[in-house]
DSSP file (Angstrom, degrees, kcal/mol; ACC not computed):
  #  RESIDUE AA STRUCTURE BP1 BP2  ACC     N-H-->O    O-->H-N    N-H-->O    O-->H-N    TCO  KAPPA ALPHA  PHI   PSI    X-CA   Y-CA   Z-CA
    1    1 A X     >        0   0    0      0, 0.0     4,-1.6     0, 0.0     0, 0.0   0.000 360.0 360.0 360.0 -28.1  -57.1  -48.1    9.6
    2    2 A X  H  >  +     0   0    0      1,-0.2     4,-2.6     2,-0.2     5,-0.1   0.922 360.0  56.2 -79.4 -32.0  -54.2  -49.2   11.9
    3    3 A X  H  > S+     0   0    0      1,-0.2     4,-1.6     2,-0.2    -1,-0.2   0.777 107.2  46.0 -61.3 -30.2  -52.3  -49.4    8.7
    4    4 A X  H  > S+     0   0    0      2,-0.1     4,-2.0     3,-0.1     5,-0.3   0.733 108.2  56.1 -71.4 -25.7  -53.0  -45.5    7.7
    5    5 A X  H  X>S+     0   0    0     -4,-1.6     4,-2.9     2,-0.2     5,-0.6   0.901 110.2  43.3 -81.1 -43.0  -52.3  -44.3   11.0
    6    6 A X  H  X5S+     0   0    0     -4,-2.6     4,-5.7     2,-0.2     5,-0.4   0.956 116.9  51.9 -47.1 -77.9  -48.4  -46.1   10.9
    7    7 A X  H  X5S+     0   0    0     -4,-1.6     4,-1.9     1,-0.2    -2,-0.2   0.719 111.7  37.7 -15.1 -71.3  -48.1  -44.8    7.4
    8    8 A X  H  X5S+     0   0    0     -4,-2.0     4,-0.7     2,-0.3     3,-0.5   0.950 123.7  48.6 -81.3 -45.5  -49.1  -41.1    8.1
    9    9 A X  H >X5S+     0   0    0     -4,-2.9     4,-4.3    -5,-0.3     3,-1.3   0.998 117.6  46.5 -40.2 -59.9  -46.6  -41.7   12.1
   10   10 A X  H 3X<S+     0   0    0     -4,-5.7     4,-0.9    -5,-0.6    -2,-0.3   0.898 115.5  38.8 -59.0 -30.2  -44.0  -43.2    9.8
   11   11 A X  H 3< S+     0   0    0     -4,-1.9     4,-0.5    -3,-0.5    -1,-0.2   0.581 119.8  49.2 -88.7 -12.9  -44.2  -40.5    7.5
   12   12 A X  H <X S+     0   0    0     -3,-1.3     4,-3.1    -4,-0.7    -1,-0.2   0.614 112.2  47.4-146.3 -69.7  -44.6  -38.1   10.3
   13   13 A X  H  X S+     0   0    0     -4,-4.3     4,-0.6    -5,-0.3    -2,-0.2   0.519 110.3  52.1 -92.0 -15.0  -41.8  -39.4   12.1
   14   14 A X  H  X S+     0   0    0     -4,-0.9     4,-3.2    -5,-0.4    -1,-0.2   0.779 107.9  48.5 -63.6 -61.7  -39.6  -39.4    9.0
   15   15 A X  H  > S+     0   0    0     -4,-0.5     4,-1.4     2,-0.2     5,-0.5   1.000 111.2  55.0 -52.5 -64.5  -40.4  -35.5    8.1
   16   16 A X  H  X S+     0   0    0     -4,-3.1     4,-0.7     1,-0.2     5,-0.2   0.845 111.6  43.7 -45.0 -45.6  -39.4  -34.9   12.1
   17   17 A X  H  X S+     0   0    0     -4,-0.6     4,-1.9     2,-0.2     5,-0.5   0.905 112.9  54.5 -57.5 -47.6  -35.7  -36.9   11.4
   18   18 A X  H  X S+     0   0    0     -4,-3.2     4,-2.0     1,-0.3     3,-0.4   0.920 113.9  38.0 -54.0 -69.1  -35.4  -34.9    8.2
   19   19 A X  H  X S+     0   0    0     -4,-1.4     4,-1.0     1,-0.2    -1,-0.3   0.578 117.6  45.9 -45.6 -19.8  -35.8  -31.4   10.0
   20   20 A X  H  X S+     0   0    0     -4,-0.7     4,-0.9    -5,-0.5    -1,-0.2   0.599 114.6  50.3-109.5  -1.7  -33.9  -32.1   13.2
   21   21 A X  H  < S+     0   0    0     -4,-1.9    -2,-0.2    -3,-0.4    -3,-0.1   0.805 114.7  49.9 -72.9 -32.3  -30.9  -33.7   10.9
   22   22 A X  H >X S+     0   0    0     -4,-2.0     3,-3.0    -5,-0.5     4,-0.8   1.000 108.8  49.0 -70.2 -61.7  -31.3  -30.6    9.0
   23   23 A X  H 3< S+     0   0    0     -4,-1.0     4,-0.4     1,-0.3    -1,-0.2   0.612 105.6  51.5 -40.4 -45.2  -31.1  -28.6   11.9
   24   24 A X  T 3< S+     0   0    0     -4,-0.9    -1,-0.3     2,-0.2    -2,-0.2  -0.020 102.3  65.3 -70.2  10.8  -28.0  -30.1   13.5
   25   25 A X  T <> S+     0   0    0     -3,-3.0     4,-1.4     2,-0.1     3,-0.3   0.296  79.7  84.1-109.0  -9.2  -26.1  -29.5   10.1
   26   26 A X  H >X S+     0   0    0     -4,-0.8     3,-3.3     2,-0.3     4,-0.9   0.824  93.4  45.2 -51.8-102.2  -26.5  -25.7   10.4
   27   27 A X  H 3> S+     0   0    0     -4,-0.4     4,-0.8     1,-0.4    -1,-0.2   0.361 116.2  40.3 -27.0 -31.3  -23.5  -25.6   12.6
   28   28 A X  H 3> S+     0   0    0     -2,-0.7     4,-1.1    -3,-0.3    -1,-0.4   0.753 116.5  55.0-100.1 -21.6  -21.3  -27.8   10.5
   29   29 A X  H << S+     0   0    0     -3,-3.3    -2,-0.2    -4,-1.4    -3,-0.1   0.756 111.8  45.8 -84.1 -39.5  -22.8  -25.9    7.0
   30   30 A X  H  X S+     0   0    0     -4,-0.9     4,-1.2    -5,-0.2     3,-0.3   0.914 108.7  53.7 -89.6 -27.7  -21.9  -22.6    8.3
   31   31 A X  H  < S+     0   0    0     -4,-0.8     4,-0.4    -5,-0.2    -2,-0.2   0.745 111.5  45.5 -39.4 -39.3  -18.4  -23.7    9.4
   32   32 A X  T  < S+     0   0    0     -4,-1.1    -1,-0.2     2,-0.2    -2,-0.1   0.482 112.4  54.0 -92.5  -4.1  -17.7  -24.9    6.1
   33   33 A X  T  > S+     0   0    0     -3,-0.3     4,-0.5    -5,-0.1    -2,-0.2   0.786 110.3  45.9 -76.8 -43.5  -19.2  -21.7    4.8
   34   34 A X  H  X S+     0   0    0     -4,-1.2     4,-0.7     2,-0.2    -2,-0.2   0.561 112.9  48.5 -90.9 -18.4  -16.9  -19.8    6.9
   35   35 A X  H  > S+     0   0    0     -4,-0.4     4,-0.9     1,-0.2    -1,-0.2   0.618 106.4  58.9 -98.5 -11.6  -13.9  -22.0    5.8
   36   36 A X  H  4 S+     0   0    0      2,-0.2     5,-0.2    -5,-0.2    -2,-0.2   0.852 104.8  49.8 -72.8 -45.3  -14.8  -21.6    2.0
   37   37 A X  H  < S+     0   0    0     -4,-0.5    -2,-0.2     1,-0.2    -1,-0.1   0.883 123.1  31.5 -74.8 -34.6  -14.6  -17.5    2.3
   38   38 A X  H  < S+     0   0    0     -4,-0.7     2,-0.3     1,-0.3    -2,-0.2   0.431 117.0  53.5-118.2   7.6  -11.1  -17.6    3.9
   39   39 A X  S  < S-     0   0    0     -4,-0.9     2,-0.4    -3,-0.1    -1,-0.3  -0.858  73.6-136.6-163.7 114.0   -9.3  -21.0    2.4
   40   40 A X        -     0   0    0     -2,-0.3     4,-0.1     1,-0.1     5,-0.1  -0.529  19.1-105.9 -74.1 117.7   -9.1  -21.5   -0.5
   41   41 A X    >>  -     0   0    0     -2,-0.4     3,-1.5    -5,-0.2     4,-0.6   0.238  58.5 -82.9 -34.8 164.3   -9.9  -25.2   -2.5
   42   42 A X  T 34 S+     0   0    0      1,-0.3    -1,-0.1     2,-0.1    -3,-0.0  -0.597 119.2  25.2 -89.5 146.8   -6.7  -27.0   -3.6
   43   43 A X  T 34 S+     0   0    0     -2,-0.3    -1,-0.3    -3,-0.1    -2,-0.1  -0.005  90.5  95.8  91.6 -39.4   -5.8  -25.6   -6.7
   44   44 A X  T X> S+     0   0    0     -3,-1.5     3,-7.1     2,-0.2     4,-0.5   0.970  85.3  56.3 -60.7 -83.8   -7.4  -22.1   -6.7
   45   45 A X  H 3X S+     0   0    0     -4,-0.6     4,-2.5     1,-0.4    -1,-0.2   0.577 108.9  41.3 -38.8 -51.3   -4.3  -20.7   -5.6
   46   46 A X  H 3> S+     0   0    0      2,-0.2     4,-1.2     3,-0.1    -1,-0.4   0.687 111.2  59.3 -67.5  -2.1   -2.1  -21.9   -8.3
   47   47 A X  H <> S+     0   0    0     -3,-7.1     4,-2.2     1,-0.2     5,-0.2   0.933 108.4  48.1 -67.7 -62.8   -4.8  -21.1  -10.8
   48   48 A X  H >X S+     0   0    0     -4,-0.5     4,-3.7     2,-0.2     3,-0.5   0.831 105.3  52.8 -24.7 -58.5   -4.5  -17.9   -9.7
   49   49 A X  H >X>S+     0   0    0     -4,-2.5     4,-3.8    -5,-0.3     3,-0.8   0.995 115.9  49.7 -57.1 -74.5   -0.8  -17.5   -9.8
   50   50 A X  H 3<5S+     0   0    0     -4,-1.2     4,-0.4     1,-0.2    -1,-0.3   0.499 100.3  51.6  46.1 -97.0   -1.3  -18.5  -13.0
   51   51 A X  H <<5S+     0   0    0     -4,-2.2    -1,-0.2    -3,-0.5    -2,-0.2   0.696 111.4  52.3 -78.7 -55.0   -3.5  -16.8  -14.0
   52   52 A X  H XX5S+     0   0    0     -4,-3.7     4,-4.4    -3,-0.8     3,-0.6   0.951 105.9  55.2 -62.0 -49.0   -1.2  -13.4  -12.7
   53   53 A X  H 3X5S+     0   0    0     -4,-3.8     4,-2.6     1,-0.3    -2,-0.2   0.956 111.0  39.1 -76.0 -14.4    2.1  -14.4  -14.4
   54   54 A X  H 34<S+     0   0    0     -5,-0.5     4,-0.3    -4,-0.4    -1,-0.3   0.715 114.9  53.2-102.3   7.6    0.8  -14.7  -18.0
   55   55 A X  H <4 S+     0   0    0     -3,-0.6     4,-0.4    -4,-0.1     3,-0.2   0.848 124.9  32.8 -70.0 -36.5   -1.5  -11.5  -17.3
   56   56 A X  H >X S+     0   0    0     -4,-4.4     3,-2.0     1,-0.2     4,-0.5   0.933 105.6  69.3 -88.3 -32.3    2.1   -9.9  -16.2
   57   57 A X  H 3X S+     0   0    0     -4,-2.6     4,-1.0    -5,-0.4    -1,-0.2   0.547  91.0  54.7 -84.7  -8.3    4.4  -11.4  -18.1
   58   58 A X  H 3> S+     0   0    0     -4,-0.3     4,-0.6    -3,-0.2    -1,-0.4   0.714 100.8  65.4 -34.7 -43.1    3.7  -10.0  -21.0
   59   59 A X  H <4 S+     0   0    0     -3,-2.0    -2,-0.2    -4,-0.4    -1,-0.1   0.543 102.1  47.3 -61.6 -37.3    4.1   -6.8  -19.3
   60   60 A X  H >< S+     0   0    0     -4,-0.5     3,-0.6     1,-0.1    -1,-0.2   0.734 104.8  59.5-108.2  -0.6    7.8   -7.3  -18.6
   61   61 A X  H 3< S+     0   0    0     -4,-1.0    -2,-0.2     1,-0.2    -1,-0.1   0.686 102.1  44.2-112.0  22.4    8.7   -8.3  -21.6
   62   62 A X  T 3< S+     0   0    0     -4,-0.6     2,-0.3     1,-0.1    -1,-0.2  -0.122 109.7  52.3-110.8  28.7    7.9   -5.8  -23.6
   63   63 A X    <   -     0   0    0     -3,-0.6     2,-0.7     0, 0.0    -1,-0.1  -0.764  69.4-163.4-151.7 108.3    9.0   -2.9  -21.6
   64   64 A X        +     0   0    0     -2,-0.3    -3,-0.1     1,-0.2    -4,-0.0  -0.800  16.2 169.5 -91.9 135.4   12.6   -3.2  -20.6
   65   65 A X    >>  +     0   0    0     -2,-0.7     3,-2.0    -5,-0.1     4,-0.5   0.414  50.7  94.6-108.5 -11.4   13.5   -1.0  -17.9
   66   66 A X  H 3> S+     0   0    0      1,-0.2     4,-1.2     2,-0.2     5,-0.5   0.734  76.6  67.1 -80.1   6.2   16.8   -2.2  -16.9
   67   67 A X  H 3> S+     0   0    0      1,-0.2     4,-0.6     3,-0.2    -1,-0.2   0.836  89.9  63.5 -71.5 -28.7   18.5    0.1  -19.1
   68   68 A X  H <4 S+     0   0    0     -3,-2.0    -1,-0.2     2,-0.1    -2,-0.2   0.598 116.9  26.6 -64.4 -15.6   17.3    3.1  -17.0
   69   69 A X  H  < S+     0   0    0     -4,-0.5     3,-0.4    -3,-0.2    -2,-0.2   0.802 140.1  17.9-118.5 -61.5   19.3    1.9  -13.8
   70   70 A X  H  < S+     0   0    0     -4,-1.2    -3,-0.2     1,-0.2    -2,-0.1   0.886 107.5  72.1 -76.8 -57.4   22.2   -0.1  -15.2
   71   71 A X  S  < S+     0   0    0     -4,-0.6     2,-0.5    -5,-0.5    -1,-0.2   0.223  81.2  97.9-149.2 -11.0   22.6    0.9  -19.4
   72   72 A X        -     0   0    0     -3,-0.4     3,-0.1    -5,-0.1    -4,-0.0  -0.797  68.1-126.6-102.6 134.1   24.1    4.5  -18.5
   73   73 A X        -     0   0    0     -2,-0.5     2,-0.1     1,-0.1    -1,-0.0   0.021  24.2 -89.9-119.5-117.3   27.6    5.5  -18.4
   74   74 A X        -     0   0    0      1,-0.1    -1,-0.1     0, 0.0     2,-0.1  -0.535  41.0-118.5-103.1 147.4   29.8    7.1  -16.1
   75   75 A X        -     0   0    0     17,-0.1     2,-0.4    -2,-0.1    -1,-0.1  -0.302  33.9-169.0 -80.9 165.4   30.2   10.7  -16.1
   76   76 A X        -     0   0    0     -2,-0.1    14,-0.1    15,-0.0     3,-0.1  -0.938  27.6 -71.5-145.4 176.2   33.4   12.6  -16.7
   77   77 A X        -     0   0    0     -2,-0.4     2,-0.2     1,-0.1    14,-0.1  -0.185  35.0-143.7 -60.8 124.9   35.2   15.3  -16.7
   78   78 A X        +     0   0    0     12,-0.5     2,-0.3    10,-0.1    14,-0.1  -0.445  35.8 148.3 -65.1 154.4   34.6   18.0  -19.1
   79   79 A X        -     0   0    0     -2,-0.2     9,-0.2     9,-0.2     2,-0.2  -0.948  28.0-160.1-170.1 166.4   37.4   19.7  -20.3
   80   80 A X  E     -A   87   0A   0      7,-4.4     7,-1.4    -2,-0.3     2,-0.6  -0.614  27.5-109.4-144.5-148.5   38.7   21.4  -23.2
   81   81 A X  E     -A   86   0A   0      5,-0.3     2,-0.3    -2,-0.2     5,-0.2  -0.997  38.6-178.5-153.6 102.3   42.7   22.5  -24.8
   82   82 A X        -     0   0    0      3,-1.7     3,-0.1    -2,-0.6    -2,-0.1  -0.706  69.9 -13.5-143.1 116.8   43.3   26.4  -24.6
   83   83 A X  S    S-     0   0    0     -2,-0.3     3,-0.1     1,-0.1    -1,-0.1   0.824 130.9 -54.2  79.4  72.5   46.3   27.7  -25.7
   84   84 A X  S    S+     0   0    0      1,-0.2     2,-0.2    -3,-0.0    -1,-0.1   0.456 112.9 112.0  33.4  36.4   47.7   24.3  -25.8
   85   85 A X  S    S-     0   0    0     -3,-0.1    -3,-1.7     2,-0.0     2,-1.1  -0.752  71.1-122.1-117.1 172.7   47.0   23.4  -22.3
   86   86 A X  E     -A   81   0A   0     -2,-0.2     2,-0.4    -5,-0.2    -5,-0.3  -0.830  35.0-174.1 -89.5 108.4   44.5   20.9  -21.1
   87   87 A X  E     -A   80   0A   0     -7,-1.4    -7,-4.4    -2,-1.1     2,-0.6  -0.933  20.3-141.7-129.8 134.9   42.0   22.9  -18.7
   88   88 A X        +     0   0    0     -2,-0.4    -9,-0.2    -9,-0.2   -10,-0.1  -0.421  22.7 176.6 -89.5  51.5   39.3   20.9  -16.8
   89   89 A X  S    S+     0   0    0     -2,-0.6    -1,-0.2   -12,-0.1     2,-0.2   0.642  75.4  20.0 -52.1 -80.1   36.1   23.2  -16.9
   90   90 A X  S    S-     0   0    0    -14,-0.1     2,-0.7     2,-0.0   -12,-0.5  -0.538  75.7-153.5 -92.7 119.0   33.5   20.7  -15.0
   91   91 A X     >  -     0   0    0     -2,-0.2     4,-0.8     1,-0.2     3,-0.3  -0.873  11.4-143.4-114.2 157.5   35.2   18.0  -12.8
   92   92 A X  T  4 S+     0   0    0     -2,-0.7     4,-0.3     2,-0.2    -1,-0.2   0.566  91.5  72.1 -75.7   5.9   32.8   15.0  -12.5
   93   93 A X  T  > S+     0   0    0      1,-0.2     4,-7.2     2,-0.2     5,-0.3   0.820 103.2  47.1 -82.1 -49.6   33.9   14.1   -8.5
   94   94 A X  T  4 S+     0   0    0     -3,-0.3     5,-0.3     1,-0.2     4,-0.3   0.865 113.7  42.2 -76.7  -8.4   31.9   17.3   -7.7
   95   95 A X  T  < S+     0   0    0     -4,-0.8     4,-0.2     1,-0.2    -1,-0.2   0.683 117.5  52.9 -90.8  -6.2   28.7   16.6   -9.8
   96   96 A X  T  > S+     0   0    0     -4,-0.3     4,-2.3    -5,-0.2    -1,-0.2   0.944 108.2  42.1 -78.8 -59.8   29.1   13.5   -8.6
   97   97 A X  H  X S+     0   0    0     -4,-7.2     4,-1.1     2,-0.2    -1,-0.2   0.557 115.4  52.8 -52.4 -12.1   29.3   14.6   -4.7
   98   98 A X  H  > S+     0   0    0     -5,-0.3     4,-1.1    -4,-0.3    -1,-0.1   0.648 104.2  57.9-111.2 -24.2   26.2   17.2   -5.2
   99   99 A X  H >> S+     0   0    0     -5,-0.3     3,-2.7    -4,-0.2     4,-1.0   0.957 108.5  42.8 -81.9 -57.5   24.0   14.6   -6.7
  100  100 A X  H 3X S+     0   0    0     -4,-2.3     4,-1.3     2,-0.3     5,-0.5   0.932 114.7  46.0 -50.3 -53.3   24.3   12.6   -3.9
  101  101 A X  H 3X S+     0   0    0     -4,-1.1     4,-0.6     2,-0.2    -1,-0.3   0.744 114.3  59.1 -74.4  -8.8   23.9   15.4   -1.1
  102  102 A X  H XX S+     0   0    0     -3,-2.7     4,-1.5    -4,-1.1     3,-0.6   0.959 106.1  41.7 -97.9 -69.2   21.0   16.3   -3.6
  103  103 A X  H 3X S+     0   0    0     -4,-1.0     4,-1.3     1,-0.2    -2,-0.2   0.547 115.7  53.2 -56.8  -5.7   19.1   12.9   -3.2
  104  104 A X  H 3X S+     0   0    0     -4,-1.3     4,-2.9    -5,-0.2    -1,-0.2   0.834 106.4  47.3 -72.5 -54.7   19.7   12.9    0.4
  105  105 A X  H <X S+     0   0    0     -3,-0.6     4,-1.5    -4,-0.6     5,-0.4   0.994 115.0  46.7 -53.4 -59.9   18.3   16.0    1.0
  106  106 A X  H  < S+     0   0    0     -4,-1.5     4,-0.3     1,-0.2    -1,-0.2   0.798 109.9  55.1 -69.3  -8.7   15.2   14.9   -1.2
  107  107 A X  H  X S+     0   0    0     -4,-1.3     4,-0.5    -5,-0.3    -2,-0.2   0.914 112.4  50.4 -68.2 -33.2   15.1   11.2    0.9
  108  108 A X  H >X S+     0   0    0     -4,-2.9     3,-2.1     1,-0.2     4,-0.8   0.925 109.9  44.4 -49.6-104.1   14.8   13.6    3.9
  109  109 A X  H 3X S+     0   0    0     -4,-1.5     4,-1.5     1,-0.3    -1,-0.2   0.570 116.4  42.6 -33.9 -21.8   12.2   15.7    2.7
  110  110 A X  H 3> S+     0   0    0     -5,-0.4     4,-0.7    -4,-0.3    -1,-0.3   0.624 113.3  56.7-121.0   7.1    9.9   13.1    1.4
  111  111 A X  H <X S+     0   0    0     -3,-2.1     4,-1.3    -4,-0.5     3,-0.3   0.876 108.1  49.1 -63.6 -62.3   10.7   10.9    4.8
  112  112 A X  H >X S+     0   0    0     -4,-0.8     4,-3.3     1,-0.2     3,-0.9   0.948 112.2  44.6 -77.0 -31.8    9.6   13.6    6.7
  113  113 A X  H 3X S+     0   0    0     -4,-1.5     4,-2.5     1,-0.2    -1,-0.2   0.845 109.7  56.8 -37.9 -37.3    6.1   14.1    4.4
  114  114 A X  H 3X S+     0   0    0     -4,-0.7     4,-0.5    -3,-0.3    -1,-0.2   0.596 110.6  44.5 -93.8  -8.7    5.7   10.5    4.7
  115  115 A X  H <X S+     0   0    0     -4,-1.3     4,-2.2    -3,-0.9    -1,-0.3   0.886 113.4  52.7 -63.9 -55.8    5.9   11.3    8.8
  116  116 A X  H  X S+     0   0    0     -4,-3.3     4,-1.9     1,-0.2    15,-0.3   0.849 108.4  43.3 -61.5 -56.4    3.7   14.0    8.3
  117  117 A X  H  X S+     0   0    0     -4,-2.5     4,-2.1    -5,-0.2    -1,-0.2   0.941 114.2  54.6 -66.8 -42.6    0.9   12.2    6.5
  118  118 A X  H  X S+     0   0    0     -4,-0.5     4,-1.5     1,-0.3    -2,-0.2   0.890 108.2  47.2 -54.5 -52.3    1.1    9.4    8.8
  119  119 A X  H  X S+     0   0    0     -4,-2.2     4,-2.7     2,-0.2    -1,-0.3   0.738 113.2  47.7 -56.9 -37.0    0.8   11.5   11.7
  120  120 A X  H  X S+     0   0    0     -4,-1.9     4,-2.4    -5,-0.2    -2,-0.2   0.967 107.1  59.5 -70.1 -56.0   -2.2   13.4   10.3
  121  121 A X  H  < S+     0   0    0     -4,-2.1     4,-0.3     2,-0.3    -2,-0.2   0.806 107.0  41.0 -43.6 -62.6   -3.7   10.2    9.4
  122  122 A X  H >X S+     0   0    0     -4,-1.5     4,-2.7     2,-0.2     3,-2.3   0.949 114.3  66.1 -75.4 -36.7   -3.8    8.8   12.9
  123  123 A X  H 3<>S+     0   0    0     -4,-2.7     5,-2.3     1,-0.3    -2,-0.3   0.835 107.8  35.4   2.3 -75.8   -5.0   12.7   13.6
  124  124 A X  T 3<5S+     0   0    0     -4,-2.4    -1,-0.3     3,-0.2    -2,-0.2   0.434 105.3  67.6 -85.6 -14.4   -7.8   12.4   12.0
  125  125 A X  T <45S+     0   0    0     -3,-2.3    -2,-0.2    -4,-0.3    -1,-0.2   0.753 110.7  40.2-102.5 -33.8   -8.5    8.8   13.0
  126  126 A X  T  <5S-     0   0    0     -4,-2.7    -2,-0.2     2,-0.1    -3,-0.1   0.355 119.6-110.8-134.0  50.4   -9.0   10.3   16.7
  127  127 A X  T   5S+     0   0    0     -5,-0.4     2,-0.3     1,-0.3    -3,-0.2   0.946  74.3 133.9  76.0  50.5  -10.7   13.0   15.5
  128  128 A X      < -     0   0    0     -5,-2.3     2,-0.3    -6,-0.2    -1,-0.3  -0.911  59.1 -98.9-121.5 163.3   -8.2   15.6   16.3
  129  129 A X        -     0   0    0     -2,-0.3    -6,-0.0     1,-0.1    -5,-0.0  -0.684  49.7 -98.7 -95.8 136.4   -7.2   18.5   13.5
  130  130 A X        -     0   0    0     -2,-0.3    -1,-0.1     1,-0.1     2,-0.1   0.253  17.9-111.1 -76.5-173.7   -4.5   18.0   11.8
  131  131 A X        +     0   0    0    -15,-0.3     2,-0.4   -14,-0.1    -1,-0.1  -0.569  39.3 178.1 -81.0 138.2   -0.3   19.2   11.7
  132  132 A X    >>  -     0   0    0      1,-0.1     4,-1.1    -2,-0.1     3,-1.0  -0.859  30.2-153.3-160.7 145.7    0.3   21.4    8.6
  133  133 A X  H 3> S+     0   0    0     -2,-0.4     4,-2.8     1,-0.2    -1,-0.1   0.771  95.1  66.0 -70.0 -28.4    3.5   22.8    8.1
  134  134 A X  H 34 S+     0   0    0      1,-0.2    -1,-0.2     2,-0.2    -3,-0.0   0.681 104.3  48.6 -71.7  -5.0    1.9   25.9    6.1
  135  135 A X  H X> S+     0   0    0     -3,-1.0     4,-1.1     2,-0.2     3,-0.8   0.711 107.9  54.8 -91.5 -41.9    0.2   26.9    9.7
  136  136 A X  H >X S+     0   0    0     -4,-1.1     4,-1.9     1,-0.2     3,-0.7   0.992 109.5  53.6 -60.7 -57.3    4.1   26.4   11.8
  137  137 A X  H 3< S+     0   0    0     -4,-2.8    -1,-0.2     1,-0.3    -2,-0.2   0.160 110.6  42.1 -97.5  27.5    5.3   28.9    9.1
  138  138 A X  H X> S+     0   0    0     -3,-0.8     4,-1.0    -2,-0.4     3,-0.7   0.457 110.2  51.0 -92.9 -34.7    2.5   31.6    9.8
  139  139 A X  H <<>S+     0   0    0     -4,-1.1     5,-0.8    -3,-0.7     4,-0.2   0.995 120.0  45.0 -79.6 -59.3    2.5   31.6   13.4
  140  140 A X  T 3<5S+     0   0    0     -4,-1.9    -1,-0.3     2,-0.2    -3,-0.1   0.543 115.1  42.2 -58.8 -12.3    6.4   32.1   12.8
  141  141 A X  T <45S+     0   0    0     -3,-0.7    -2,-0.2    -5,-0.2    -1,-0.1   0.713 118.7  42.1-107.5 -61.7    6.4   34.3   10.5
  142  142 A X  T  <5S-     0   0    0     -4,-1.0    -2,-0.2     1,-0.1    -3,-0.1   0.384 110.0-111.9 -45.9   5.3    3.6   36.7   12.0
  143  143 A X  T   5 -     0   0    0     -4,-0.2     2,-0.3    -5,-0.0    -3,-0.2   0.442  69.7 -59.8  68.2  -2.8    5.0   36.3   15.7
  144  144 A X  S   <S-     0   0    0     -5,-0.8     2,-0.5    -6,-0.4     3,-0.1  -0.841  94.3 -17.0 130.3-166.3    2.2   34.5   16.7
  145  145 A X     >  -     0   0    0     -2,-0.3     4,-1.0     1,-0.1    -6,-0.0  -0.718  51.3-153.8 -86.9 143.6   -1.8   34.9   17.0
  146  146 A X  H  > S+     0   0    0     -2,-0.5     4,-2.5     2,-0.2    -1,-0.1   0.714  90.8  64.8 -63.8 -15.8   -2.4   38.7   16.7
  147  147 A X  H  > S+     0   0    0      1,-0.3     4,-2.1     2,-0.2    -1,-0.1   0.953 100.5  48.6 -78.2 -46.5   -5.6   38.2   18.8
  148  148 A X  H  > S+     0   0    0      2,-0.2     4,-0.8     1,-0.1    -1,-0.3   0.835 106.3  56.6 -51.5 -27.3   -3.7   37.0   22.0
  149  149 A X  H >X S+     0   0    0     -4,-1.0     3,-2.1     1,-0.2     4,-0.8   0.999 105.7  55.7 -61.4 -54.7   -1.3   39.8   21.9
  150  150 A X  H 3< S+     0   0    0     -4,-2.5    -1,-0.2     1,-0.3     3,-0.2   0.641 102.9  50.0 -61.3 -33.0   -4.2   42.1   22.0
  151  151 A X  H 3< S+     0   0    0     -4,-2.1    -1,-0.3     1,-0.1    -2,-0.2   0.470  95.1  66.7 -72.3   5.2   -5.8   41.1   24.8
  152  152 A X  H <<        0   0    0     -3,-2.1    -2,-0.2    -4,-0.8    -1,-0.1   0.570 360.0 360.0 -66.9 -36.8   -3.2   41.1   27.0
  153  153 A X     <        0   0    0     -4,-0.8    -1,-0.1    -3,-0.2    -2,-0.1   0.510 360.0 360.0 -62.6 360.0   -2.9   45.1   26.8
C-alpha cells in the first residue's frame, strides 16, 4: 500500500513539475514568438532577395528603357535655302528654352497638388473638411457667399 501511495505522489508530483515548468516557459515561448514575427531566421533574408532578383531580372532585361532618356538626339535648327539664302525658320535655343520653362511650370503645378493632397489628407485625418481649389475659384469668382451679402441689408 505504502508503495501505491509513492507511486501515485511521485506521479502526482511529477504532473505538478511538468505544469509549473510549462508554465514558467510562457514568458520565454512568447518572447521568442514575438522575436520570430519581427526577425527574421538566418537565411530568410537572402532567400528572399533571391528570390526578388530573378523574379525582376528578367524584367529588366527584356525591356530596355535607357533609350528613352539617353538614345535621342539633339535638336536643331530648322531651316531651309530661299532665293539662295540660308533662312532659319525654327531656332532650336528657343524650343529648347520653352521646354524647360514648360517642365518647370508642370514641376510647380504637380508640387503644389502633391501639397494639396497632403494637406487634405491630414484634413481628413482630424476630421476637418477638406481645401479644394474648385471652391477658392467660386467664392472668387461669385464675390463671395451670396447668402451673407443678403443679410446684411
Amino acid at each position: 500500500m505504502k508503495k501505491i501511495g509513492k507511486t501515485i505522489f511521485g506521479a502526482f508530483v511529477d504532473t505538478l513539475q511538468n505544469i509549473i515548468d510549462g508554465i514558467l516557459a510562457i514568458p520565454k515561448a512568447v518572447g521568442e514568438f514575438i522575436k520570430n514575427l519581427f526577425v527574421p531566421k538566418d537565411g530568410e533574408m537572402d532567400k528572399a532577395l533571391n528570390k526578388l532578383k530573378s523574379a525582376f531580372g528578367g524584367l529588366l532585361y527584356s525591356y530596355e528603357l535607357t533609350s528613352l532618356a539617353t538614345g535621342s538626339k539633339e535638336f536643331g535648327d530648322i531651316t531651309c535655302t530661299l532665293y539662295g539664302k540660308k533662312v532659319t525658320i525654327l531656332d532650336a535655343s528657343l524650343v529648347l528654352k520653352g521646354v524647360g520653362f514648360f517642365r518647370s511650370i508642370i514641376r510647380g503645378f504637380i508640387a503644389l497638388l502633391l501639397v494639396l493632397f497632403n494637406v487634405n489628407q491630414f484634413l481628413g485625418f482630424i476630421g476637418q473638411p477638406a481645401i479644394s481649389i474648385v471652391g477658392g475659384i467660386r467664392a472668387m469668382t461669385q464675390g463671395g457667399d451670396k447668402s451673407e451679402t443678403a443679410k446684411g441689408d
